[in-house]
CHARMM internal coordinates of N, CA and C (Angstrom, degrees):
IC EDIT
DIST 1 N 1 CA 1.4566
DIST 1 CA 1 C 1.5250
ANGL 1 N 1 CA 1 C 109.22
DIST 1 C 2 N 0.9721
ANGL 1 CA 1 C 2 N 110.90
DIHE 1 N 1 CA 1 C 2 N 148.09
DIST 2 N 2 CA 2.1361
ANGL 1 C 2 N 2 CA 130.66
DIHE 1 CA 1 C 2 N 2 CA -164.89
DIST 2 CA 2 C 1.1201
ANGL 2 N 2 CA 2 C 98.88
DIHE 1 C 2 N 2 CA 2 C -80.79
DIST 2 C 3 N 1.7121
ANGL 2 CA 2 C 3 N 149.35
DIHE 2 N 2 CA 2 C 3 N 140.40
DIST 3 N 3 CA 1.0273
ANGL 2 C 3 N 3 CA 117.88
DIHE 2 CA 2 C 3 N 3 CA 147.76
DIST 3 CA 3 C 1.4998
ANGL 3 N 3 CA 3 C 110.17
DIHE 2 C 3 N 3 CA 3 C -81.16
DIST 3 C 4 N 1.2205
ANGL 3 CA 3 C 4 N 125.58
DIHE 3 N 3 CA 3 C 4 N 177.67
DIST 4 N 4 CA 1.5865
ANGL 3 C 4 N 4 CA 145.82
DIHE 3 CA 3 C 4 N 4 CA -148.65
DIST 4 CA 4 C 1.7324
ANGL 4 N 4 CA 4 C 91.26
DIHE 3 C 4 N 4 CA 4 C -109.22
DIST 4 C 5 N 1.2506
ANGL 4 CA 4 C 5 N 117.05
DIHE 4 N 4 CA 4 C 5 N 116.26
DIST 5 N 5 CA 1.5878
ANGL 4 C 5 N 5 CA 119.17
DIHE 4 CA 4 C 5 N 5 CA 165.36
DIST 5 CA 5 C 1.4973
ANGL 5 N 5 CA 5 C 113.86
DIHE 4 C 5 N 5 CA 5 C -37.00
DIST 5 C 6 N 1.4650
ANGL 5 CA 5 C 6 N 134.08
DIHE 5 N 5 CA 5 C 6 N -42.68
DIST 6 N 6 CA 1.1965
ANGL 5 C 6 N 6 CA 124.68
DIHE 5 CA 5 C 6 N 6 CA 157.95
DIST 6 CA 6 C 1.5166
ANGL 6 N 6 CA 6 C 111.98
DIHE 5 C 6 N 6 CA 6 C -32.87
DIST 6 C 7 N 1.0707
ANGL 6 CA 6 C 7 N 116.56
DIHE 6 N 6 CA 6 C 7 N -94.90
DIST 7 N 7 CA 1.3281
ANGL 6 C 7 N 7 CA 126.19
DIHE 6 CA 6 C 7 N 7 CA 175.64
DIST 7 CA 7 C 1.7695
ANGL 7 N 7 CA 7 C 118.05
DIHE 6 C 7 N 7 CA 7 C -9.85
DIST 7 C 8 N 1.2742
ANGL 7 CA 7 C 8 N 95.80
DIHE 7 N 7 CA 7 C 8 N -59.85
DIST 8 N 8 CA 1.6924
ANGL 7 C 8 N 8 CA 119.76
DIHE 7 CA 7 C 8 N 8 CA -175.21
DIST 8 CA 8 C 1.9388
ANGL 8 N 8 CA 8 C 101.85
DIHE 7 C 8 N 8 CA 8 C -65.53
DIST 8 C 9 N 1.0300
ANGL 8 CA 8 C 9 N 104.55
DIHE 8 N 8 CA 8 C 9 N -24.86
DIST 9 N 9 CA 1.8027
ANGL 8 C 9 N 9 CA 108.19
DIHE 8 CA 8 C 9 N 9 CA -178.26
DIST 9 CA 9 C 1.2065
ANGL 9 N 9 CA 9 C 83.73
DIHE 8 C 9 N 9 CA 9 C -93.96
DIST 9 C 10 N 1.5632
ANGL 9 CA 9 C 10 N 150.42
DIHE 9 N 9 CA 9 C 10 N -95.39
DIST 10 N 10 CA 1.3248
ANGL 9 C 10 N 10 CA 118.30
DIHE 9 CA 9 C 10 N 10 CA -174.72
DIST 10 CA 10 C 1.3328
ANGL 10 N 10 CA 10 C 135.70
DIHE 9 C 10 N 10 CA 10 C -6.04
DIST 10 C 11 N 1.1420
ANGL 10 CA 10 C 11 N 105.56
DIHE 10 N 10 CA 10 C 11 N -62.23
DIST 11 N 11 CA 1.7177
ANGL 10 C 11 N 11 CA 104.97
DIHE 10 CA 10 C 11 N 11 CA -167.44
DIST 11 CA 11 C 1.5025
ANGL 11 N 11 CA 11 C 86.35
DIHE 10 C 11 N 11 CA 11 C -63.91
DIST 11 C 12 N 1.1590
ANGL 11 CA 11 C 12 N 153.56
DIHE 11 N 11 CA 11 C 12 N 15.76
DIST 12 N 12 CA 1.2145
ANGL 11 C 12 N 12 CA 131.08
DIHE 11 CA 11 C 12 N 12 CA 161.86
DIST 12 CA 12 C 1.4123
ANGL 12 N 12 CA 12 C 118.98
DIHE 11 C 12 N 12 CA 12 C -72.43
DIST 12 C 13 N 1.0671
ANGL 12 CA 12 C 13 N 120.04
DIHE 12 N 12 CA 12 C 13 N -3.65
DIST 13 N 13 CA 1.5139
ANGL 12 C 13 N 13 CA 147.29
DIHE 12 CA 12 C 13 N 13 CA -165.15
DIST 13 CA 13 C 1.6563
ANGL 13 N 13 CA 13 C 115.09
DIHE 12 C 13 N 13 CA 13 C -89.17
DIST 13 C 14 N 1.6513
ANGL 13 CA 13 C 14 N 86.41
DIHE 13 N 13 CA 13 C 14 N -22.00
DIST 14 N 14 CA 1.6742
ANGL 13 C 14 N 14 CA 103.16
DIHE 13 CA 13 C 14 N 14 CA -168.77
DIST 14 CA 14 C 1.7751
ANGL 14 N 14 CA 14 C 113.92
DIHE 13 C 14 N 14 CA 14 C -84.21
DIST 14 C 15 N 1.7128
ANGL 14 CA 14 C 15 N 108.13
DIHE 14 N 14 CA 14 C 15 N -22.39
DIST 15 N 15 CA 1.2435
ANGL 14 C 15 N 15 CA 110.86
DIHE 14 CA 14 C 15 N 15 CA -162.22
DIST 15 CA 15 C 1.3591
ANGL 15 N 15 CA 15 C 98.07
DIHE 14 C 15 N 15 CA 15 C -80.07
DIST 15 C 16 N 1.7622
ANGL 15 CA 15 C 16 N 108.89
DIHE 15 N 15 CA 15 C 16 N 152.70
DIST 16 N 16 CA 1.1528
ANGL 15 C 16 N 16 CA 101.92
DIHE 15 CA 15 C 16 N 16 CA -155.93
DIST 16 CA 16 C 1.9280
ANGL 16 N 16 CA 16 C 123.11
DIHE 15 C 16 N 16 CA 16 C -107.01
DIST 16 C 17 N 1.6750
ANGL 16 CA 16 C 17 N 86.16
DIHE 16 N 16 CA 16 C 17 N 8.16
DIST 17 N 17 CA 1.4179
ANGL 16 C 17 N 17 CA 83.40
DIHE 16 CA 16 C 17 N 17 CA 155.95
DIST 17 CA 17 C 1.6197
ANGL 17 N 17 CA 17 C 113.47
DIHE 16 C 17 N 17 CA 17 C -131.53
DIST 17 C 18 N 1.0206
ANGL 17 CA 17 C 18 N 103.10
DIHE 17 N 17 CA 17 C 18 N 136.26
DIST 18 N 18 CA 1.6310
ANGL 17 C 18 N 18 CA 122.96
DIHE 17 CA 17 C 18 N 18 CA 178.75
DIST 18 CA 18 C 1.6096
ANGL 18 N 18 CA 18 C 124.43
DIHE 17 C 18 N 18 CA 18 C -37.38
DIST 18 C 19 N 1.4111
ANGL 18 CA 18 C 19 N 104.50
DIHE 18 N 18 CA 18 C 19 N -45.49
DIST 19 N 19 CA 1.3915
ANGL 18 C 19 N 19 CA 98.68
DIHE 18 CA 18 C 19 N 19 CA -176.96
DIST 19 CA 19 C 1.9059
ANGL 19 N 19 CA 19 C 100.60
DIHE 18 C 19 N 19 CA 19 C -70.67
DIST 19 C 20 N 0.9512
ANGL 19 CA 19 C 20 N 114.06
DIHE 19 N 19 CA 19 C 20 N -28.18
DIST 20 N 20 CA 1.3112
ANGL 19 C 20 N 20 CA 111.20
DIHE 19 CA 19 C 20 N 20 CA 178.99
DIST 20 CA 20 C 1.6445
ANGL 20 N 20 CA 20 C 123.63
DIHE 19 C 20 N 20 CA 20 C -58.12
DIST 20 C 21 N 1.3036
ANGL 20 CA 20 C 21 N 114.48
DIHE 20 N 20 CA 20 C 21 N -51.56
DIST 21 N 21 CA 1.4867
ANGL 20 C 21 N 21 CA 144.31
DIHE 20 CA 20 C 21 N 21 CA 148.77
DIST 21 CA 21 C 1.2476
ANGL 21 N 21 CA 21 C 103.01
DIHE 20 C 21 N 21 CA 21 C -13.84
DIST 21 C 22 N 1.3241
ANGL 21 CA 21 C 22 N 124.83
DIHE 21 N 21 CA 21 C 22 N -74.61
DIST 22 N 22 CA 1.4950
ANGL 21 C 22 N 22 CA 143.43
DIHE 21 CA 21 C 22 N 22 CA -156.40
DIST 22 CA 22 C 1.6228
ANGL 22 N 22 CA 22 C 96.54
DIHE 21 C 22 N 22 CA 22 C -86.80
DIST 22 C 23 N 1.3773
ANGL 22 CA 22 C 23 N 131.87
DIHE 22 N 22 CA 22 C 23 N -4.60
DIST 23 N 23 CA 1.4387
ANGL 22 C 23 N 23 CA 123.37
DIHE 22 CA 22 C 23 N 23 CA -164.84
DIST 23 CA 23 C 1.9935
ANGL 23 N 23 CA 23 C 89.50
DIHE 22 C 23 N 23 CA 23 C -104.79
DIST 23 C 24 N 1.7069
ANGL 23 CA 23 C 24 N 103.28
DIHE 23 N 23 CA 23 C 24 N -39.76
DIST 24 N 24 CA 1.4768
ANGL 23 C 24 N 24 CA 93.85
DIHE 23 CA 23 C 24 N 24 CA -174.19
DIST 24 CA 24 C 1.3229
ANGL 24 N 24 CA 24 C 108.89
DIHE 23 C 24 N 24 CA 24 C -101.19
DIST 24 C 25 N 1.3767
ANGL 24 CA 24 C 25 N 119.87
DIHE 24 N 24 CA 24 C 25 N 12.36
DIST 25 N 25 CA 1.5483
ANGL 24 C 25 N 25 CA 118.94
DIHE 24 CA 24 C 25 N 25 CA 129.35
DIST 25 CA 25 C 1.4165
ANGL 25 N 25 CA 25 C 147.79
DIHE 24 C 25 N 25 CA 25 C -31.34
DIST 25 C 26 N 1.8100
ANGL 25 CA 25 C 26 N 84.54
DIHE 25 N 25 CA 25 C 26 N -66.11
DIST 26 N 26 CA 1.1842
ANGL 25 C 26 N 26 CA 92.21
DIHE 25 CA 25 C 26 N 26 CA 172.26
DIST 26 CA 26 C 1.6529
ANGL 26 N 26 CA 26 C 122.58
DIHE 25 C 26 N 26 CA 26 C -87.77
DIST 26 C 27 N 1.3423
ANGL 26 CA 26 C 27 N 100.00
DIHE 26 N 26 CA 26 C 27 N 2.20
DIST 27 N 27 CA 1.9772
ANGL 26 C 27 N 27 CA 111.14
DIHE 26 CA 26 C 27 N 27 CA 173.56
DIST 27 CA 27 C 1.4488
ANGL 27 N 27 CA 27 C 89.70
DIHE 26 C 27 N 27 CA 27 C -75.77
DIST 27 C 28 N 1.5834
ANGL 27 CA 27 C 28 N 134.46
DIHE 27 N 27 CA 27 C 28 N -51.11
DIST 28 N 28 CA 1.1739
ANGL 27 C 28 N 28 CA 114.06
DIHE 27 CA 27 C 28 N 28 CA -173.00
DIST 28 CA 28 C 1.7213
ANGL 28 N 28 CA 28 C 139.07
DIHE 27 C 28 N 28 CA 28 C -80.96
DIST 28 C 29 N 1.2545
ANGL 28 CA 28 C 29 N 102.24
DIHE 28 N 28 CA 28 C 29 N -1.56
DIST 29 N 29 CA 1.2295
ANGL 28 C 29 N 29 CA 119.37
DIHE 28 CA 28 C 29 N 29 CA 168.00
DIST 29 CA 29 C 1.7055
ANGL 29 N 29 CA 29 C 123.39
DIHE 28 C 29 N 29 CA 29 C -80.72
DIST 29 C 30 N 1.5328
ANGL 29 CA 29 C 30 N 97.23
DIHE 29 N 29 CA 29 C 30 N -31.31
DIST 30 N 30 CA 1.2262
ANGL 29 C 30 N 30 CA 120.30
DIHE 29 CA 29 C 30 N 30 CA 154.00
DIST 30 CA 30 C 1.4178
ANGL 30 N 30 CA 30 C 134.53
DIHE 29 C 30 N 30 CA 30 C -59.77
DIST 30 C 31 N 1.3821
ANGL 30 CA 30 C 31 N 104.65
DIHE 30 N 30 CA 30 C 31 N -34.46
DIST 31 N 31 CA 1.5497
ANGL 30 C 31 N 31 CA 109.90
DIHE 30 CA 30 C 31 N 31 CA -177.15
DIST 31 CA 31 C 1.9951
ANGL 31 N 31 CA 31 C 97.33
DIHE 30 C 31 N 31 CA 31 C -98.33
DIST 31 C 32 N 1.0413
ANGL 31 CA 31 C 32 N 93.90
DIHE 31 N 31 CA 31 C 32 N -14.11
DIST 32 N 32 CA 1.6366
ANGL 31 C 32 N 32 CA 107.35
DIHE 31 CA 31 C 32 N 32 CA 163.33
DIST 32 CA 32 C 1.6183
ANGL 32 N 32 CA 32 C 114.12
DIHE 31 C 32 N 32 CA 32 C -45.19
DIST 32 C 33 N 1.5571
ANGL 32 CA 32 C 33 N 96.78
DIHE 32 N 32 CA 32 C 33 N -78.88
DIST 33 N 33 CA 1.4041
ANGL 32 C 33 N 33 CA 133.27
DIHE 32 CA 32 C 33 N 33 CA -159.03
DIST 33 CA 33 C 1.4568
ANGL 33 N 33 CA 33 C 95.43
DIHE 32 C 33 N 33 CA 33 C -51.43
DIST 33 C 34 N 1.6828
ANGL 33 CA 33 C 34 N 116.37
DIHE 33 N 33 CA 33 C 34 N -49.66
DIST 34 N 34 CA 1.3660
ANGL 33 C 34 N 34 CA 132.35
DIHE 33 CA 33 C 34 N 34 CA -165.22
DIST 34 CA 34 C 1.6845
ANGL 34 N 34 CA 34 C 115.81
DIHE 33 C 34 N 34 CA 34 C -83.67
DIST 34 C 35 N 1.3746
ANGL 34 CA 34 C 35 N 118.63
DIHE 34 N 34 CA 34 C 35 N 19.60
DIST 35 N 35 CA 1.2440
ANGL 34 C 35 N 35 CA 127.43
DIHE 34 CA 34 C 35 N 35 CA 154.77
DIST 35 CA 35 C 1.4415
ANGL 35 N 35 CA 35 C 104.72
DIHE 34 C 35 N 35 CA 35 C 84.27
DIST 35 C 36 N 1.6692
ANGL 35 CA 35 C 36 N 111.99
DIHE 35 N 35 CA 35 C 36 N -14.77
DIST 36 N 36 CA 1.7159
ANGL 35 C 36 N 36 CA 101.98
DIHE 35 CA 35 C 36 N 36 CA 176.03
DIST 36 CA 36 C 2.0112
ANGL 36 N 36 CA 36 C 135.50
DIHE 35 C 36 N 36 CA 36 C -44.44
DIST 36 C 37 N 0.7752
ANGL 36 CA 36 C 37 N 108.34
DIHE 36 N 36 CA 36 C 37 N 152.13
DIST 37 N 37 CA 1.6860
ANGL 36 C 37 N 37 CA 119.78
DIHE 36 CA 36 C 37 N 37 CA -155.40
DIST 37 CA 37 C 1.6794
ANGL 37 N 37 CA 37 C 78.54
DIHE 36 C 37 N 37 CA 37 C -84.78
DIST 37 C 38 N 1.8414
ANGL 37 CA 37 C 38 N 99.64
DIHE 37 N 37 CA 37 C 38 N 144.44
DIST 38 N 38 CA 1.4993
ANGL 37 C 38 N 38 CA 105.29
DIHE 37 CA 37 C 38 N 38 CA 178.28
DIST 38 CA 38 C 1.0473
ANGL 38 N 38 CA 38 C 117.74
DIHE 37 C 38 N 38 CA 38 C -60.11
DIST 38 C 39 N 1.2509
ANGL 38 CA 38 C 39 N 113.50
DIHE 38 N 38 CA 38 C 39 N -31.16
DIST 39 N 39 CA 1.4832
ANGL 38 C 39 N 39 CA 118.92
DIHE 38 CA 38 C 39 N 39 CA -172.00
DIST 39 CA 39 C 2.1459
ANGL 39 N 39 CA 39 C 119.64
DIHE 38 C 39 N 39 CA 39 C -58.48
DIST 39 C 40 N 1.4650
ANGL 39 CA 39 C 40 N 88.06
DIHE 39 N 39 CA 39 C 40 N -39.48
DIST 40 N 40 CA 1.3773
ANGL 39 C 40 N 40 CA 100.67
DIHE 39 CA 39 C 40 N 40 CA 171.21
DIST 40 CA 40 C 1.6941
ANGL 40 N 40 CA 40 C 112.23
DIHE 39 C 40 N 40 CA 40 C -75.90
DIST 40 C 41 N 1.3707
ANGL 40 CA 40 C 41 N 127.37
DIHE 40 N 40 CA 40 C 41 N -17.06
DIST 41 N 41 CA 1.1413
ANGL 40 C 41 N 41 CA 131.94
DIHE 40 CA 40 C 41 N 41 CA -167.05
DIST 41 CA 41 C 1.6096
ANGL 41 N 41 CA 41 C 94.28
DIHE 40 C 41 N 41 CA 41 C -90.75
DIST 41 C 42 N 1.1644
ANGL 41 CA 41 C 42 N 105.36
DIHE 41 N 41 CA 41 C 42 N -54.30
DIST 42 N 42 CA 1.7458
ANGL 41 C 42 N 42 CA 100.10
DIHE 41 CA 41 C 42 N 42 CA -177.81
DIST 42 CA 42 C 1.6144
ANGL 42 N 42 CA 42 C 112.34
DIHE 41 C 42 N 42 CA 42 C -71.59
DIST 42 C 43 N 1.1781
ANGL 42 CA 42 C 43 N 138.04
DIHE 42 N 42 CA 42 C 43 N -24.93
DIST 43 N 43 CA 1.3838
ANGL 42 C 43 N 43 CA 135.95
DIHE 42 CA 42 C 43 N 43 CA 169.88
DIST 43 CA 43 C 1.5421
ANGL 43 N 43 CA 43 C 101.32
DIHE 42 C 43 N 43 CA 43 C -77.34
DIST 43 C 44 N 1.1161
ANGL 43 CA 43 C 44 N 132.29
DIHE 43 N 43 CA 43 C 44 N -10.87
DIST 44 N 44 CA 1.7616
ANGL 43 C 44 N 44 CA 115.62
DIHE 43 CA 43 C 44 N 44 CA 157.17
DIST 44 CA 44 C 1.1974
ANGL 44 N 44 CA 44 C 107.82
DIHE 43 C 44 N 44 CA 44 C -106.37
DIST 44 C 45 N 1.2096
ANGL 44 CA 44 C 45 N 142.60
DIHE 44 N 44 CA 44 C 45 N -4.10
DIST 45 N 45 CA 1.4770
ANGL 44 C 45 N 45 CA 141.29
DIHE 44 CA 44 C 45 N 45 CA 156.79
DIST 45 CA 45 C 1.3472
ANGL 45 N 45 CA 45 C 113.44
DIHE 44 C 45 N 45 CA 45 C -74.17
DIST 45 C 46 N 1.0026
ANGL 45 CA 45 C 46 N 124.03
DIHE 45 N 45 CA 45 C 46 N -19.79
DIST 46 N 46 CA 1.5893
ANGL 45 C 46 N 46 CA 121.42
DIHE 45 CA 45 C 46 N 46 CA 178.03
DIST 46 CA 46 C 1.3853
ANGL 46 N 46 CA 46 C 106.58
DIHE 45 C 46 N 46 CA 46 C -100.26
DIST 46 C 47 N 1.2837
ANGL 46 CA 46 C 47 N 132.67
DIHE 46 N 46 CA 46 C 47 N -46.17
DIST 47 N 47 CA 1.7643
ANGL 46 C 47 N 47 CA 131.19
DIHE 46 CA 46 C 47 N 47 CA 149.49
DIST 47 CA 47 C 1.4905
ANGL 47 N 47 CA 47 C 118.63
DIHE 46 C 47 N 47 CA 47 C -32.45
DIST 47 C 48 N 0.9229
ANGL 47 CA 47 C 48 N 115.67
DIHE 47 N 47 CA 47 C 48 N -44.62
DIST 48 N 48 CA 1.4840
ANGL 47 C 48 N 48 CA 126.05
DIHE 47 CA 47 C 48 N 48 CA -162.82
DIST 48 CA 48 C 1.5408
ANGL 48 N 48 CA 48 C 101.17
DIHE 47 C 48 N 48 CA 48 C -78.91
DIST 48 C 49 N 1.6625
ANGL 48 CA 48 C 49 N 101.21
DIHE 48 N 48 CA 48 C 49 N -56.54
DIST 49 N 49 CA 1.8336
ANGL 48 C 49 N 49 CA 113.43
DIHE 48 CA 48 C 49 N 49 CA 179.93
DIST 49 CA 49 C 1.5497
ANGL 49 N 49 CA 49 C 115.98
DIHE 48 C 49 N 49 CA 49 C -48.69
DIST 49 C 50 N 1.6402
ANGL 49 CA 49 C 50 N 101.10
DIHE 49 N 49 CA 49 C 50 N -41.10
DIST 50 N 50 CA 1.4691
ANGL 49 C 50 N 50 CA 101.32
DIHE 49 CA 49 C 50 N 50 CA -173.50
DIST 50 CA 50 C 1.4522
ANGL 50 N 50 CA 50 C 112.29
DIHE 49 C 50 N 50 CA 50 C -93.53
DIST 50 C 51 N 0.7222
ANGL 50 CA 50 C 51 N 136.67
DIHE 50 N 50 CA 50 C 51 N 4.75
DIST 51 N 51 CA 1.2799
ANGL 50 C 51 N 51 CA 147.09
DIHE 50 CA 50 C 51 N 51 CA 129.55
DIST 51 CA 51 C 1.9667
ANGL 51 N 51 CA 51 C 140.45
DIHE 50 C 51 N 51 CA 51 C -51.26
DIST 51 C 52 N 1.1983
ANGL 51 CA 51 C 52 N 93.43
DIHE 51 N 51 CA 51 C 52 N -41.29
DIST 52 N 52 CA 1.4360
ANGL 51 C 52 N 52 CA 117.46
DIHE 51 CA 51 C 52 N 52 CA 166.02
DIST 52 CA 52 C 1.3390
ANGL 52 N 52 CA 52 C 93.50
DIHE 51 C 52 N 52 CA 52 C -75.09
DIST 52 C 53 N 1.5121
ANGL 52 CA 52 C 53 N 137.23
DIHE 52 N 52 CA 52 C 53 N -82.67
DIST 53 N 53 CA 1.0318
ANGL 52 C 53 N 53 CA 138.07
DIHE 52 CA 52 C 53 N 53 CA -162.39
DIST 53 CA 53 C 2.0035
ANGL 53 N 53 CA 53 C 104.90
DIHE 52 C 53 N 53 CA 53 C -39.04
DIST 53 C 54 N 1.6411
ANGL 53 CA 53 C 54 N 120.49
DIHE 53 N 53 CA 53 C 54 N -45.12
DIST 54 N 54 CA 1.1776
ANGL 53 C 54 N 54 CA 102.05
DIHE 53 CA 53 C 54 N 54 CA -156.26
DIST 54 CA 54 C 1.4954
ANGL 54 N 54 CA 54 C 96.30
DIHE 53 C 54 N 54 CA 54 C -92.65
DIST 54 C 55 N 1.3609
ANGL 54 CA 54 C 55 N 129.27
DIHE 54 N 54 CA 54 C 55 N 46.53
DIST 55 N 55 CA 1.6858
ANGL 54 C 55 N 55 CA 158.51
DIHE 54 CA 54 C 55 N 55 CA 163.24
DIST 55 CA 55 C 1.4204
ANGL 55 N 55 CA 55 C 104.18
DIHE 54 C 55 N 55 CA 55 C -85.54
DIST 55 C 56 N 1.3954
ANGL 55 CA 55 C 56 N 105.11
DIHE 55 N 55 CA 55 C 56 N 141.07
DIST 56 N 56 CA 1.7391
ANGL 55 C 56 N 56 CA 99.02
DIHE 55 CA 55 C 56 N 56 CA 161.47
DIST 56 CA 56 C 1.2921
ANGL 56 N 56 CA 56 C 94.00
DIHE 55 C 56 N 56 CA 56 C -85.97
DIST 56 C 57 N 1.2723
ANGL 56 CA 56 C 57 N 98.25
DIHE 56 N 56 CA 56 C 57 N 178.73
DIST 57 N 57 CA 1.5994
ANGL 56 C 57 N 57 CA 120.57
DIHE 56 CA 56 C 57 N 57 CA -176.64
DIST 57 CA 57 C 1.4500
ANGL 57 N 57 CA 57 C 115.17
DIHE 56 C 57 N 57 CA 57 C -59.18
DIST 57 C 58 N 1.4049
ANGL 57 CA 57 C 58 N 103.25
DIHE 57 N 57 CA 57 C 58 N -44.98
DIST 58 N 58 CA 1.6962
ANGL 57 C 58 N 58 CA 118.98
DIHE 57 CA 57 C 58 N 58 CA 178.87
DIST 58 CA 58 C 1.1702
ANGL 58 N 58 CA 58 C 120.03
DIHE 57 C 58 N 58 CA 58 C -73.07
DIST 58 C 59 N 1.0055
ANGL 58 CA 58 C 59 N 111.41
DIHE 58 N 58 CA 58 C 59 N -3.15
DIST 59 N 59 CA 2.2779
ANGL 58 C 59 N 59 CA 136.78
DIHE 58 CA 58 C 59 N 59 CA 179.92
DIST 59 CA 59 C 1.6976
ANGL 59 N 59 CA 59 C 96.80
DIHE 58 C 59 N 59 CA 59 C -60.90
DIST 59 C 60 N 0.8189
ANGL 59 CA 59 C 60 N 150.36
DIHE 59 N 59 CA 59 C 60 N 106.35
DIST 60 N 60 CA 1.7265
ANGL 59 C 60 N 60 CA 118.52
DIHE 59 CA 59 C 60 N 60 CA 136.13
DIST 60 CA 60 C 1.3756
ANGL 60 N 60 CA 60 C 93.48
DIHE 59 C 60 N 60 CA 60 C -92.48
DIST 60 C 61 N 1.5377
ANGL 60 CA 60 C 61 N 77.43
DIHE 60 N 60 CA 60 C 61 N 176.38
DIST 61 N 61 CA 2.2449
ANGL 60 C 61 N 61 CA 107.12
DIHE 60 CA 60 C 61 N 61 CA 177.37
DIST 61 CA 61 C 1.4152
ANGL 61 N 61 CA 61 C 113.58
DIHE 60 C 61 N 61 CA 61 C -66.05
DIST 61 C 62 N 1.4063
ANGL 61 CA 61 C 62 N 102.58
DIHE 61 N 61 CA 61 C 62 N -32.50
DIST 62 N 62 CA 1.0291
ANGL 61 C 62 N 62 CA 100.09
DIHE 61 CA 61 C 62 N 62 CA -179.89
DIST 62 CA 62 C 1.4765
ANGL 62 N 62 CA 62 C 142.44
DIHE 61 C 62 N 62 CA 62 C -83.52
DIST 62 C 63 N 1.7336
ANGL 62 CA 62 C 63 N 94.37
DIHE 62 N 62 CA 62 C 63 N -7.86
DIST 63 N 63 CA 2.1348
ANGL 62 C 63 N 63 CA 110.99
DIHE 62 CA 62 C 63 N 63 CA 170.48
DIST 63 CA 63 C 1.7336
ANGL 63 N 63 CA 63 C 101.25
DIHE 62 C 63 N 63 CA 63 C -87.98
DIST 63 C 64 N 1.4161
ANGL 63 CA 63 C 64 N 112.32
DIHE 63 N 63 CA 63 C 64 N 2.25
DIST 64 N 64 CA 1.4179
ANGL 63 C 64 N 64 CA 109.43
DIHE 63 CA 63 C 64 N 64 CA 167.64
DIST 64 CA 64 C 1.3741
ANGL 64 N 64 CA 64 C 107.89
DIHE 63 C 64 N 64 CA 64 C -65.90
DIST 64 C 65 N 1.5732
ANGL 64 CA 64 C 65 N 117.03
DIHE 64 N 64 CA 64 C 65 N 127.80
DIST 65 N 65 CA 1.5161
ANGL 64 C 65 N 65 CA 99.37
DIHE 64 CA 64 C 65 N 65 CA 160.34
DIST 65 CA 65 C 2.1925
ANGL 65 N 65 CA 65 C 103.41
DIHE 64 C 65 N 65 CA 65 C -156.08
DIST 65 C 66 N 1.3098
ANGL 65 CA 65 C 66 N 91.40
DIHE 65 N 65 CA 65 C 66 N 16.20
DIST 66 N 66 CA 1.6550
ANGL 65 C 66 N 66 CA 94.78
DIHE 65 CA 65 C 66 N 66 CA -174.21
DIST 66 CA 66 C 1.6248
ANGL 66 N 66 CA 66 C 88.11
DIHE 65 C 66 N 66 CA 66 C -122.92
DIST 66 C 67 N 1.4260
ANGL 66 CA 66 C 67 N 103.72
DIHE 66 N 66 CA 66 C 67 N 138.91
DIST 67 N 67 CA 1.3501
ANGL 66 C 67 N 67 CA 102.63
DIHE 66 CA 66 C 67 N 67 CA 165.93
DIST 67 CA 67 C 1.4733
ANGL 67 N 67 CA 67 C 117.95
DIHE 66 C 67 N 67 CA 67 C -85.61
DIST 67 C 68 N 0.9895
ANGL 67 CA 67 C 68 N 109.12
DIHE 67 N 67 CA 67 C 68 N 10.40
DIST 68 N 68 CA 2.0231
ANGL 67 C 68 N 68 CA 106.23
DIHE 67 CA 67 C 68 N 68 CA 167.63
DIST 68 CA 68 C 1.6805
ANGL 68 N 68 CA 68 C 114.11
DIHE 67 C 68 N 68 CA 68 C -92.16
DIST 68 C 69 N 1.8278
ANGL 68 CA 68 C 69 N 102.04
DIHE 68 N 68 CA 68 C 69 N -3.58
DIST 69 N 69 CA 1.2938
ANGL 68 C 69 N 69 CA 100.36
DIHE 68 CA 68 C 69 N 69 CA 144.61
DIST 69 CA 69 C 1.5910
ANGL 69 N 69 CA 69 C 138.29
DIHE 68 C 69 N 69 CA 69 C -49.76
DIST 69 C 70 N 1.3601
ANGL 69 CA 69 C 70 N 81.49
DIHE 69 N 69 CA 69 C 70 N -80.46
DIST 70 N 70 CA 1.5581
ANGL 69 C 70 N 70 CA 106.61
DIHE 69 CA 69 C 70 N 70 CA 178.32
DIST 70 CA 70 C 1.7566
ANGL 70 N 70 CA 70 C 100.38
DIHE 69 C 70 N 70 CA 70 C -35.63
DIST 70 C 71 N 1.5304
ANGL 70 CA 70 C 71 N 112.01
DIHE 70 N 70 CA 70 C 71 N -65.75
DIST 71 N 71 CA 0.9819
ANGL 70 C 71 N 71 CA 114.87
DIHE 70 CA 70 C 71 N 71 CA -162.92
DIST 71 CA 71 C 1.6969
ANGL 71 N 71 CA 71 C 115.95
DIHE 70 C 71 N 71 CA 71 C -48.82
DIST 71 C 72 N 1.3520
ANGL 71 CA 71 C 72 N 116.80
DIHE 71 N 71 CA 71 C 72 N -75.84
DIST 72 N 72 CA 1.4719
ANGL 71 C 72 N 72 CA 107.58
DIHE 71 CA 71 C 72 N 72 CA 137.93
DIST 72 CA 72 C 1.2673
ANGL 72 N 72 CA 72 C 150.48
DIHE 71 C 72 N 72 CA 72 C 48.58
DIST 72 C 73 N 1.5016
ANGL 72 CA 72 C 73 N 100.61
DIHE 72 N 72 CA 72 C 73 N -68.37
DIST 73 N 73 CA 1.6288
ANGL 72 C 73 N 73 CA 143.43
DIHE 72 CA 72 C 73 N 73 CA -162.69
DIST 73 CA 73 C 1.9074
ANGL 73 N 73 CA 73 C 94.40
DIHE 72 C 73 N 73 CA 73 C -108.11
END
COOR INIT
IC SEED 1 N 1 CA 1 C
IC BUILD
């Protein structure tokens, strides 16, 4: 069973640092605005979430800048 993009925008709620929260917020309002199909909106909201989530708290997206981060993770 799928989860429901509702659902999947919630758990945005879950990551545990804030500035991050508010960054794939605004990715999803964006992928909103830009006519993308839910289906594509919730398969990068759930990539993105679980990813954030396996961040410490003190992580933002934005002190990412080596890909042996990401990788890493």
């Amino acid at each position: 069973m799928s989860v429901k993009l509702s659902t999947t925008v919630n758990n945005i709620n879950t990551i545990p640092n804030t500035e991050n929260q508010l960054l794939i917020k605004e990715f999803y309002e964006f992928m909103k605005s830009s006519g993308t199909s839910e289906k594509y909106q919730n398969n990068n909201l759930k990539t993105i979430i679980a990813f954030g989530k396996s961040l410490d708290a003190s992580v933002s997206f934005y002190s990412i800048n080596k890909r042996e981060y990401i990788i890493k993770c």
